[in-house]
N, C-alpha and C positions, 0 to 999 in steps of 0.2 A: 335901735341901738341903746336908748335910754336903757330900756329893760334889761341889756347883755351889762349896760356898764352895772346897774343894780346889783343885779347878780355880785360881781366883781367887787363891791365893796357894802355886800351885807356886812353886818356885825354879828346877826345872830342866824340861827339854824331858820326862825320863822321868817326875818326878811330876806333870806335867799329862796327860800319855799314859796313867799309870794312874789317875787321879781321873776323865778324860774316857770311859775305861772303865768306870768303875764309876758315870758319868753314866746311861750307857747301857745296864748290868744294872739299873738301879734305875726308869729306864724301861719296858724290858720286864717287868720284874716288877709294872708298874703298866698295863704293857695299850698303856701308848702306844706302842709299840714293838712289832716282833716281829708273829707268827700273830699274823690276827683269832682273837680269842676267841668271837665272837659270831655267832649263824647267823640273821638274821632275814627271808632271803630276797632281800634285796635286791641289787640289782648293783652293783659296787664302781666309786662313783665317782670316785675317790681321782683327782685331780692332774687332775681335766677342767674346763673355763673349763665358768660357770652356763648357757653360750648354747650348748653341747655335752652337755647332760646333761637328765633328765629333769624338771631346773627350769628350763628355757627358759622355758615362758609364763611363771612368774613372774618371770624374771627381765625377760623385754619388757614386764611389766607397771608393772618401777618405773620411777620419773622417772628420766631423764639423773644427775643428779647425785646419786643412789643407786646407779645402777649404778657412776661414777664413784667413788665413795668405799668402791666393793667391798659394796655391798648393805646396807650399815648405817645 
């Protein structure tokens, strides 16, 4: 959070460029970022719409306005 407040109160173009970098090691060092760490077999369905991917049926299975509101 240091790093996000950084950001938030550069002064200049270069200290938001290196806060916004060290956004970003502090990310991957937390796994969100960077190599999967994780090997559980599965196929990587990163950036695919639900109605491309191996939650189709579930995804034809909610109402209109669940899928509308992005499954929630």
């Amino acid at each position: 959070m240091a790093a996000r407040r950084a950001v938030k109160h550069a002064e200049s173009d270069e200290q938001r460029k290196a806060a916004r970098a060290d956004v970003h090691d502090a990310k991957v060092a937390l796994g969100e970022r960077g190599a999967v760490w994780w090997t559980d077999g599965a196929p990587d369905e990163t950036r695919k719409k639900p109605e491309n991917s191996r939650y189709a049926h579930w995804w034809q299975s909610l109402a209109p306005e669940s899928r509308a509101a992005g499954g929630g």
